[in-house]
N, CA, C and O atoms as a GROMACS GRO file, in nm:
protein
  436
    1UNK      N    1  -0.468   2.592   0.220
    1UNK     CA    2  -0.325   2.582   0.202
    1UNK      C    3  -0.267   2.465   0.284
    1UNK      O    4  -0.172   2.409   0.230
    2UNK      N    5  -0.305   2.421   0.398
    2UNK     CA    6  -0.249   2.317   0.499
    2UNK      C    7  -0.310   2.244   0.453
    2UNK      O    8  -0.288   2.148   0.527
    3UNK      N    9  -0.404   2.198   0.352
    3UNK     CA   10  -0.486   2.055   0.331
    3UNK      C   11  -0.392   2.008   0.186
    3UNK      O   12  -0.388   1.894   0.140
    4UNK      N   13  -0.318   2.134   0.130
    4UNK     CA   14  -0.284   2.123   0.021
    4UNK      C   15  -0.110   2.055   0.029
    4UNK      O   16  -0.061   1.964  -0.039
    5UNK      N   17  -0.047   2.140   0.139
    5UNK     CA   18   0.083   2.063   0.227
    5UNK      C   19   0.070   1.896   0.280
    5UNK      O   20   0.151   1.804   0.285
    6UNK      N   21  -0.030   1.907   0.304
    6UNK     CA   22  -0.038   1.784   0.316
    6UNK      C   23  -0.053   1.657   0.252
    6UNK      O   24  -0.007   1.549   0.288
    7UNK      N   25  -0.132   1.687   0.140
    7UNK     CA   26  -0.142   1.596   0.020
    7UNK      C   27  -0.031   1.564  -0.048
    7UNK      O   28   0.003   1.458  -0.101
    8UNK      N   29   0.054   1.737  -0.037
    8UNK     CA   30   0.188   1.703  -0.079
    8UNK      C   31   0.266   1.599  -0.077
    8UNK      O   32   0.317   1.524  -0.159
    9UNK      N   33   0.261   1.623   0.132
    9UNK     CA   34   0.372   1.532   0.192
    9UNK      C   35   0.324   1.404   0.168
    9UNK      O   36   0.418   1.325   0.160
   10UNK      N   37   0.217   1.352   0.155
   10UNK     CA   38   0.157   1.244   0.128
   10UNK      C   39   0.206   1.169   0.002
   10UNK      O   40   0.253   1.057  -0.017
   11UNK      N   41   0.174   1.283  -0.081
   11UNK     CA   42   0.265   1.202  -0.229
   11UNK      C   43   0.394   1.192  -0.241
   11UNK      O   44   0.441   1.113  -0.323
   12UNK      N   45   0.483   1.276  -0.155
   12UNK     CA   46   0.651   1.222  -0.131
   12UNK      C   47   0.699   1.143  -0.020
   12UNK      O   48   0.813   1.115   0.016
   13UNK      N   49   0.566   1.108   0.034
   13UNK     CA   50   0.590   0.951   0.111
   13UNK      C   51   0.571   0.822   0.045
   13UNK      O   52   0.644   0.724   0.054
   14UNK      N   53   0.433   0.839  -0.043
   14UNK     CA   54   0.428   0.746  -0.191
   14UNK      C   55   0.494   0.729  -0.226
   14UNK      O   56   0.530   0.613  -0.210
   15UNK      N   57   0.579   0.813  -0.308
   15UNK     CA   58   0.667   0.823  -0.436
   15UNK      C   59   0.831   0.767  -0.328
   15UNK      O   60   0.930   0.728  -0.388
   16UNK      N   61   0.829   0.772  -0.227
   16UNK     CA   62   0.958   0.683  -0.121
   16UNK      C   63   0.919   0.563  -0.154
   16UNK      O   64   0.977   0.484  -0.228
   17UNK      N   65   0.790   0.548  -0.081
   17UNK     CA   66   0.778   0.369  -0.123
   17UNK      C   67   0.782   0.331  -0.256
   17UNK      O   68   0.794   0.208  -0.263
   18UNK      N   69   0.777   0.378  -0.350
   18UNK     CA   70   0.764   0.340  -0.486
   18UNK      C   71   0.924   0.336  -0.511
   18UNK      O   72   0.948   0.234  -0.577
   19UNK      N   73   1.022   0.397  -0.488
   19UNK     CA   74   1.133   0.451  -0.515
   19UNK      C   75   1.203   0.301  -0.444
   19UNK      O   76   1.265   0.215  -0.507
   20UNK      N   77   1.180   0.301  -0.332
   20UNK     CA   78   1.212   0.182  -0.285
   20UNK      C   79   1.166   0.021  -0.287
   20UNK      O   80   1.209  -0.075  -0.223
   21UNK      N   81   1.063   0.031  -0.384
   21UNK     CA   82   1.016  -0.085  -0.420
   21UNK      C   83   1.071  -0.132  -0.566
   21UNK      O   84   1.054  -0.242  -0.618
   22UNK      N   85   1.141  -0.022  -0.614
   22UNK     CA   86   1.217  -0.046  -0.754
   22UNK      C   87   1.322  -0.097  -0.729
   22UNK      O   88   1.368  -0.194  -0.789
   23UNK      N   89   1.398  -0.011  -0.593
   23UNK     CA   90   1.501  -0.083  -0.582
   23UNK      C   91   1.511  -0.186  -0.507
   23UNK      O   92   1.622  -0.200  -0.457
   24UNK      N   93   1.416  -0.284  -0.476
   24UNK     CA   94   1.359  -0.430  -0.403
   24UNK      C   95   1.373  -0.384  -0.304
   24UNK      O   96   1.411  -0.497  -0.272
   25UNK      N   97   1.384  -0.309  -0.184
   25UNK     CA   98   1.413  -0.279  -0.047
   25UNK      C   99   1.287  -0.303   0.016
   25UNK      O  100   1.198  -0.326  -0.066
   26UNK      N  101   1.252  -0.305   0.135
   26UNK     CA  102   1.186  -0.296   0.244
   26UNK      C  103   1.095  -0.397   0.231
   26UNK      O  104   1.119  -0.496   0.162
   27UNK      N  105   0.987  -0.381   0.294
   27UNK     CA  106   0.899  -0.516   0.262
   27UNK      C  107   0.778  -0.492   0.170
   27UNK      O  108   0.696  -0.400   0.172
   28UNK      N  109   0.786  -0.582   0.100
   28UNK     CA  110   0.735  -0.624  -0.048
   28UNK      C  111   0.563  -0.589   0.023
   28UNK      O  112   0.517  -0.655   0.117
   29UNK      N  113   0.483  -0.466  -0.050
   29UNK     CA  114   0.391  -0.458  -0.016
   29UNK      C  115   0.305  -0.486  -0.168
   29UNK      O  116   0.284  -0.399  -0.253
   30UNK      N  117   0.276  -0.583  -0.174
   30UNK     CA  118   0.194  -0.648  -0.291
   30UNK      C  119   0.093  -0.824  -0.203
   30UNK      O  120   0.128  -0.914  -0.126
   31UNK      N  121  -0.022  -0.793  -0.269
   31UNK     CA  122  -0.115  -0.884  -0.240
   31UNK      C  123  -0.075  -1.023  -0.282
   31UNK      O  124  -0.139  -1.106  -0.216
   32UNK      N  125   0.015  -1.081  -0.374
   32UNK     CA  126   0.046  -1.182  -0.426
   32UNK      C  127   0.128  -1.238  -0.274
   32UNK      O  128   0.095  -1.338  -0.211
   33UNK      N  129   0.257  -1.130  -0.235
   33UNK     CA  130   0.354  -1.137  -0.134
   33UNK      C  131   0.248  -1.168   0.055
   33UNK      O  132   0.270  -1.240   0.152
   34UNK      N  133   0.163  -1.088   0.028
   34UNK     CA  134   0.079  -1.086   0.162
   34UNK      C  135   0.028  -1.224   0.186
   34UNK      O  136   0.054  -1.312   0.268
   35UNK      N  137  -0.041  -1.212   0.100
   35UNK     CA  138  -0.140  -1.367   0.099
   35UNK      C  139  -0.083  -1.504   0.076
   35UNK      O  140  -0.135  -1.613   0.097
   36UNK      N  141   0.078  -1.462   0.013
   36UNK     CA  142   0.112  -1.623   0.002
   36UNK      C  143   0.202  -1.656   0.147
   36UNK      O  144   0.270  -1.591   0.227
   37UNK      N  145   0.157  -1.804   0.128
   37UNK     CA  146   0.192  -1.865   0.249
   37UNK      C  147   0.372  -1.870   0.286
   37UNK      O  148   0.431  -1.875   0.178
   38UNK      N  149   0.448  -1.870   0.375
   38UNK     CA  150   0.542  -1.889   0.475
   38UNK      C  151   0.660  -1.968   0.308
   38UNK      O  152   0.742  -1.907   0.239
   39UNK      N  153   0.622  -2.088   0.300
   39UNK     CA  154   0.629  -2.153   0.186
   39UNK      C  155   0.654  -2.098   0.067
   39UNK      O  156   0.769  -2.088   0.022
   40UNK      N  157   0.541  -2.054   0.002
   40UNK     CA  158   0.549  -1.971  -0.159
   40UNK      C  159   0.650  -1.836  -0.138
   40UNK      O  160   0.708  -1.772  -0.226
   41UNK      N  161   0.650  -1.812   0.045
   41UNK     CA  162   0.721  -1.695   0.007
   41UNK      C  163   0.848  -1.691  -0.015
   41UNK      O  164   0.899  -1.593  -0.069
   42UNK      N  165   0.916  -1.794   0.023
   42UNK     CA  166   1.104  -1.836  -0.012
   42UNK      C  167   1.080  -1.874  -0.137
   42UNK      O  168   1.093  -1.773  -0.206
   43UNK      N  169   1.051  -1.968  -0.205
   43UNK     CA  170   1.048  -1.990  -0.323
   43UNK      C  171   0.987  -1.864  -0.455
   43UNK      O  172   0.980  -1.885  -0.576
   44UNK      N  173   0.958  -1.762  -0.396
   44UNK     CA  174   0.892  -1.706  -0.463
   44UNK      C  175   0.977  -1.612  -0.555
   44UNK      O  176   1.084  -1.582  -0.502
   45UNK      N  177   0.958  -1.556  -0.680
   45UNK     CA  178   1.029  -1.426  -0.757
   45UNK      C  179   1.001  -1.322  -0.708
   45UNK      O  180   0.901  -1.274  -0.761
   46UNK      N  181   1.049  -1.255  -0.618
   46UNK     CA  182   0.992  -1.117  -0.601
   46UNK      C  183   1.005  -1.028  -0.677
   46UNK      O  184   0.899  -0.994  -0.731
   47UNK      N  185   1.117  -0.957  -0.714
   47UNK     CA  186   1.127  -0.888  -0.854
   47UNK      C  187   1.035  -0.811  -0.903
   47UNK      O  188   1.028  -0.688  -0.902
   48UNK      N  189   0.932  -0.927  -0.966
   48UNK     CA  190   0.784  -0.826  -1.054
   48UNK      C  191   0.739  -0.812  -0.986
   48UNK      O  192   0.706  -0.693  -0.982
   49UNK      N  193   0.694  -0.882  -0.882
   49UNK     CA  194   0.610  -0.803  -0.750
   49UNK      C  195   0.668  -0.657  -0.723
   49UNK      O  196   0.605  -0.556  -0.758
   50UNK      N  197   0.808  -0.652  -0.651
   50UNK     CA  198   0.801  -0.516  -0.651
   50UNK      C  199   0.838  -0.374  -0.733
   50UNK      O  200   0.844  -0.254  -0.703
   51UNK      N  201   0.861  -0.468  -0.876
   51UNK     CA  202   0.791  -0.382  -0.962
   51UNK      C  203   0.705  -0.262  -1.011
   51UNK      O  204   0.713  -0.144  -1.045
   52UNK      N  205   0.589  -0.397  -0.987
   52UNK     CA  206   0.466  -0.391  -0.987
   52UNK      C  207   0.416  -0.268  -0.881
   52UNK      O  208   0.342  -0.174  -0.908
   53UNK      N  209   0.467  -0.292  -0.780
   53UNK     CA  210   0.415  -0.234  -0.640
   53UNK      C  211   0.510  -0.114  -0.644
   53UNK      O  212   0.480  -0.028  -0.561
   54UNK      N  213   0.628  -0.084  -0.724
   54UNK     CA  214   0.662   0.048  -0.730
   54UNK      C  215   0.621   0.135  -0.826
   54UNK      O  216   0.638   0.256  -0.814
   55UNK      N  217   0.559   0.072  -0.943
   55UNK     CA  218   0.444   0.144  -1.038
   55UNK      C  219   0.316   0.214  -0.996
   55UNK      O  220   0.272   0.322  -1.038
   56UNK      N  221   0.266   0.133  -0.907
   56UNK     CA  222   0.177   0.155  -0.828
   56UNK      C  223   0.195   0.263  -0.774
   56UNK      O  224   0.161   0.374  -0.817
   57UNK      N  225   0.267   0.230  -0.642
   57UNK     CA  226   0.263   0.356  -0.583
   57UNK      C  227   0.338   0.501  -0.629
   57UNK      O  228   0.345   0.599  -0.554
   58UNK      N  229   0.383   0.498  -0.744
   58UNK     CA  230   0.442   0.563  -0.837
   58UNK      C  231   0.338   0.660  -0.893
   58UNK      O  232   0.355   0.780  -0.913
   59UNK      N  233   0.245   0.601  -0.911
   59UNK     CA  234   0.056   0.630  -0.977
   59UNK      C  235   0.001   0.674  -0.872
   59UNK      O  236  -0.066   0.770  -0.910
   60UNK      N  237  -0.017   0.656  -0.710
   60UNK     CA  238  -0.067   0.685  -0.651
   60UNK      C  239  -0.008   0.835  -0.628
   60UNK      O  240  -0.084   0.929  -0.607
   61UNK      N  241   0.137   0.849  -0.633
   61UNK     CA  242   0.233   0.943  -0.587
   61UNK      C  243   0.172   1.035  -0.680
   61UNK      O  244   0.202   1.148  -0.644
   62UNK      N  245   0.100   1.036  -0.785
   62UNK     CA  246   0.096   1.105  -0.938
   62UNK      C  247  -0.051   1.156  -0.903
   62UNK      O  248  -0.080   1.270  -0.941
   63UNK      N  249  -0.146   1.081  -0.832
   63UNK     CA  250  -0.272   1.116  -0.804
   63UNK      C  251  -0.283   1.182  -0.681
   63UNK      O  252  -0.386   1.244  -0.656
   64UNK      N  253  -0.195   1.177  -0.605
   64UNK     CA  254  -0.172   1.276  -0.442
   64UNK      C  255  -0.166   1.427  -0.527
   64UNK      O  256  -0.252   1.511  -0.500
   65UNK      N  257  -0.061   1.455  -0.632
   65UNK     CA  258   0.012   1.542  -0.644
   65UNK      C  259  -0.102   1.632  -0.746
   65UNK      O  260  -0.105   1.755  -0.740
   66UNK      N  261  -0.165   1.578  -0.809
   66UNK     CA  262  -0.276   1.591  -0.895
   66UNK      C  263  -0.391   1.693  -0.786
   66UNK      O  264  -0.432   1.809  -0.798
   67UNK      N  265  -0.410   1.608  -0.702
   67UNK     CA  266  -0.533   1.628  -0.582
   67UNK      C  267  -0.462   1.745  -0.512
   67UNK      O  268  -0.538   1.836  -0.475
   68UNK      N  269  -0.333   1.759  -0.488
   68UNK     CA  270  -0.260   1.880  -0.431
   68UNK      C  271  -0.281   1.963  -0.528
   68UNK      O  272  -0.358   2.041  -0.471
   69UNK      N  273  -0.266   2.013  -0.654
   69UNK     CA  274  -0.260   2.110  -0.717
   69UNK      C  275  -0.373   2.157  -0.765
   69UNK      O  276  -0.392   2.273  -0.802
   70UNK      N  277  -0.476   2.042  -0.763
   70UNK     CA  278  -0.675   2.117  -0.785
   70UNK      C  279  -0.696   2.196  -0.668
   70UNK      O  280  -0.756   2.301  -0.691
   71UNK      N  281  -0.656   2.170  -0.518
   71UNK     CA  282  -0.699   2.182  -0.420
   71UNK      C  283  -0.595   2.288  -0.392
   71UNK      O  284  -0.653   2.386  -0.346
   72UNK      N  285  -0.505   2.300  -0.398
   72UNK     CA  286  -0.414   2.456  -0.430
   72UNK      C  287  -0.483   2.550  -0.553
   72UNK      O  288  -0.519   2.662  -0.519
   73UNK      N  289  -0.502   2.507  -0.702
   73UNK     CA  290  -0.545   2.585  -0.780
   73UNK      C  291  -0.689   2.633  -0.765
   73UNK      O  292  -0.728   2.736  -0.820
   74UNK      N  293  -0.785   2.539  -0.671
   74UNK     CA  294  -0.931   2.532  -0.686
   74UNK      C  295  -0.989   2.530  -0.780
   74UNK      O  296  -1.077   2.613  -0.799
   75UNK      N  297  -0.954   2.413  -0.889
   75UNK     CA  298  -1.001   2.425  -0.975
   75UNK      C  299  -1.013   2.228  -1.033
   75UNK      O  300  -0.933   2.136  -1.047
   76UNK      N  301  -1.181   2.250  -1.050
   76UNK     CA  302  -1.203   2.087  -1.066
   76UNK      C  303  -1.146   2.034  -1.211
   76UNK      O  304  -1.129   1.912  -1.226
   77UNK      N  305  -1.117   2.125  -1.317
   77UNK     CA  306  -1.084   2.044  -1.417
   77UNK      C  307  -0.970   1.956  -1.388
   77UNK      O  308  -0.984   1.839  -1.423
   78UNK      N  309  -0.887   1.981  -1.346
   78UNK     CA  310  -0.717   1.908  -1.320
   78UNK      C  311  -0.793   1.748  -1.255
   78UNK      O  312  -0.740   1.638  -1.270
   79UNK      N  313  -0.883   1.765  -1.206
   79UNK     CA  314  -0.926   1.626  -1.157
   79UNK      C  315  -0.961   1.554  -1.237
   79UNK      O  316  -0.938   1.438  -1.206
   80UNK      N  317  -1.020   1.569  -1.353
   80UNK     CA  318  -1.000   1.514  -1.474
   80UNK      C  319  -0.908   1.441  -1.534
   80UNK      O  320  -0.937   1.345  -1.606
   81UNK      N  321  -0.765   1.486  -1.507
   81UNK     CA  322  -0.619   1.462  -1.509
   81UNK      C  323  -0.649   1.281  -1.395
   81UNK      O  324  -0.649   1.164  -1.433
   82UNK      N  325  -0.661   1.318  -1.311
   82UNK     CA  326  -0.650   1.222  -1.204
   82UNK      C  327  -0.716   1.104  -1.234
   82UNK      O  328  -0.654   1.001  -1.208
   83UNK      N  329  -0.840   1.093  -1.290
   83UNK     CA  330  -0.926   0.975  -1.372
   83UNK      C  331  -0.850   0.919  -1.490
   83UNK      O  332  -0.865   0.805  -1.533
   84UNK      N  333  -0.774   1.003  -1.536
   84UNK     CA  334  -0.717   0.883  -1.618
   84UNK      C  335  -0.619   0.822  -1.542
   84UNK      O  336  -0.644   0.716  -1.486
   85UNK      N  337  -0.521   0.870  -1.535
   85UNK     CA  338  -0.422   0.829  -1.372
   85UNK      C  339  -0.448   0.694  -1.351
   85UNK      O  340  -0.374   0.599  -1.376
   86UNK      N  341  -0.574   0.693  -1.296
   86UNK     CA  342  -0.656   0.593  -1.226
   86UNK      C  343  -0.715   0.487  -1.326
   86UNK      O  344  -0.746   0.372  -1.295
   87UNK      N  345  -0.722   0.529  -1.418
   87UNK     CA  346  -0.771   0.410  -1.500
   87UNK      C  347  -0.666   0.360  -1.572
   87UNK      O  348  -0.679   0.244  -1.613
   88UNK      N  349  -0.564   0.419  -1.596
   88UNK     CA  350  -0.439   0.380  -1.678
   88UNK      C  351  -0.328   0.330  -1.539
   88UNK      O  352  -0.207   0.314  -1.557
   89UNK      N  353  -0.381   0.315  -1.437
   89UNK     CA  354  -0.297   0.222  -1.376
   89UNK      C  355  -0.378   0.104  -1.319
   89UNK      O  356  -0.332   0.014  -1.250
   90UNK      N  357  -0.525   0.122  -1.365
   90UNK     CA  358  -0.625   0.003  -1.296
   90UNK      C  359  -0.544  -0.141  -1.425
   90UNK      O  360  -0.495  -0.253  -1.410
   91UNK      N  361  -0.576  -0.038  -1.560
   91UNK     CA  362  -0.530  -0.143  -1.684
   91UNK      C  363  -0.362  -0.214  -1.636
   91UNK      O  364  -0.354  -0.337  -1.644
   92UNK      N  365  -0.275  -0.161  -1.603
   92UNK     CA  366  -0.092  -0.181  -1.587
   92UNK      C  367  -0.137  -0.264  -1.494
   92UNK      O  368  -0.137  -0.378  -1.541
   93UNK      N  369  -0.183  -0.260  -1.359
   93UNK     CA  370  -0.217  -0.367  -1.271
   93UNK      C  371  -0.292  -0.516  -1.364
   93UNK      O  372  -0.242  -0.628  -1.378
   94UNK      N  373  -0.407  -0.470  -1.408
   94UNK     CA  374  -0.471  -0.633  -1.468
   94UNK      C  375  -0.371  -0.694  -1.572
   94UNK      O  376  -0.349  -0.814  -1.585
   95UNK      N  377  -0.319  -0.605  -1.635
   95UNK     CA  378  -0.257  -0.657  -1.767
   95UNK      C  379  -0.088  -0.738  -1.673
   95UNK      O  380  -0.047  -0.850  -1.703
   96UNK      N  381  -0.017  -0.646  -1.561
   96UNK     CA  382   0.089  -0.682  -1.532
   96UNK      C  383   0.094  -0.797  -1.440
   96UNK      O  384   0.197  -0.860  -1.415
   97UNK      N  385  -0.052  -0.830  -1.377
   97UNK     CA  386  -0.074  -0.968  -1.307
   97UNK      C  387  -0.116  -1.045  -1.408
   97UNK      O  388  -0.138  -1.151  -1.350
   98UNK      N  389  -0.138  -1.061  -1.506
   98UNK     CA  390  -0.162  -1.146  -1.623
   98UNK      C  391  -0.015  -1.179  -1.683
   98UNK      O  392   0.011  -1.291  -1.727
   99UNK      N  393   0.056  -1.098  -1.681
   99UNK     CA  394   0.171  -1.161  -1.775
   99UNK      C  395   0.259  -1.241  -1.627
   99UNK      O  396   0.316  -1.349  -1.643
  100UNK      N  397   0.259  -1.175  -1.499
  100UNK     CA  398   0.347  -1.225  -1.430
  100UNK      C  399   0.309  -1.401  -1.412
  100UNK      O  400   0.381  -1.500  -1.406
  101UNK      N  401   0.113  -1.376  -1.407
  101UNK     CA  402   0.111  -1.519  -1.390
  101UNK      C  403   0.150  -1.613  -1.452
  101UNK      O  404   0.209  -1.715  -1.416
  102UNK      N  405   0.096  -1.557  -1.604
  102UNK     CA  406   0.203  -1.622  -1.707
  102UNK      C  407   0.266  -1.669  -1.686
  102UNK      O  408   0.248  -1.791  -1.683
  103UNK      N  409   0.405  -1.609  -1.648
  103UNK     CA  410   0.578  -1.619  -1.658
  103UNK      C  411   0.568  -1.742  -1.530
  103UNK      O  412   0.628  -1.848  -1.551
  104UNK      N  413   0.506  -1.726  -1.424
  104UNK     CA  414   0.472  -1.812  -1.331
  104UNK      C  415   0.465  -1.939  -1.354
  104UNK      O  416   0.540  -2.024  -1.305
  105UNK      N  417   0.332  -1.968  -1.465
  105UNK     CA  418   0.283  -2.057  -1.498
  105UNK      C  419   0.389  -2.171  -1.571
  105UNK      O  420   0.399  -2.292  -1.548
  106UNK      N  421   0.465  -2.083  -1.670
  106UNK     CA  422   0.567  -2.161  -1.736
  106UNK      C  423   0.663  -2.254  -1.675
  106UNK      O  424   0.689  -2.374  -1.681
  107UNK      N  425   0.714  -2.128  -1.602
  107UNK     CA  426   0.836  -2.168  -1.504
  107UNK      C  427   0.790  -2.309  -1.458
  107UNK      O  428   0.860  -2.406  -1.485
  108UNK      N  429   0.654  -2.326  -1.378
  108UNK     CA  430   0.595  -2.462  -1.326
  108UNK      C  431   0.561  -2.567  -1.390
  108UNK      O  432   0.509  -2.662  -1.332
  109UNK      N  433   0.590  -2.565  -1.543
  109UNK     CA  434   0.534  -2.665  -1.652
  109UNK      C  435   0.699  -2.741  -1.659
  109UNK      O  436   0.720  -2.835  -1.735
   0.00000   0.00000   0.00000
């Protein structure tokens, strides 16, 4: 029961950062934002980044809550549930850094 509270609270700390990455607040936790330099980062669109990064952790918030309710129900099928989760946000990530670069790319032509 306390492993199961916890996963909880875990996924309504997710689902904050996600909540707040929609609404552009706090600091932009996306790999594009990390890694670019001092430079790229004033000039940069943030926007789809945190988007992006509130989808995310939106999905993660969805796979906490998943893992809370197998581990409350004891029961492995629901984890099943969680693999797609996971693969249907591996695809939204490749596909949504592909179009952003895109849009990127243009803008620079």
């Amino acid at each position: 029961m306390i492993i199961s509270i916890v996963i909880f609270v875990t996924a309504a700390l997710i689902l904050c950062l996600g909540i707040r990455s929609f609404m552009g607040k706090g600091r932009l936790l996306n790999n594009a934002y990390l890694y670019a330099s001092d430079k790229e980062r004033e000039t940069m669109d943030k926007k789809p980044y945190y988007i992006q990064s509130g989808v995310v952790f939106c999905c993660l918030s969805l796979i906490f809550l998943i893992v809370g309710l197998a581990t409350l129900m004891e029961s492995d099928k629901i984890l099943l549930l969680e693999i797609l989760v996971v693969i249907g946000m591996i695809i939204y990530v490749i596909v949504s850094t592909a179009i952003i670069n895109k849009k990127k790319n243009k803008t620079r032509v």
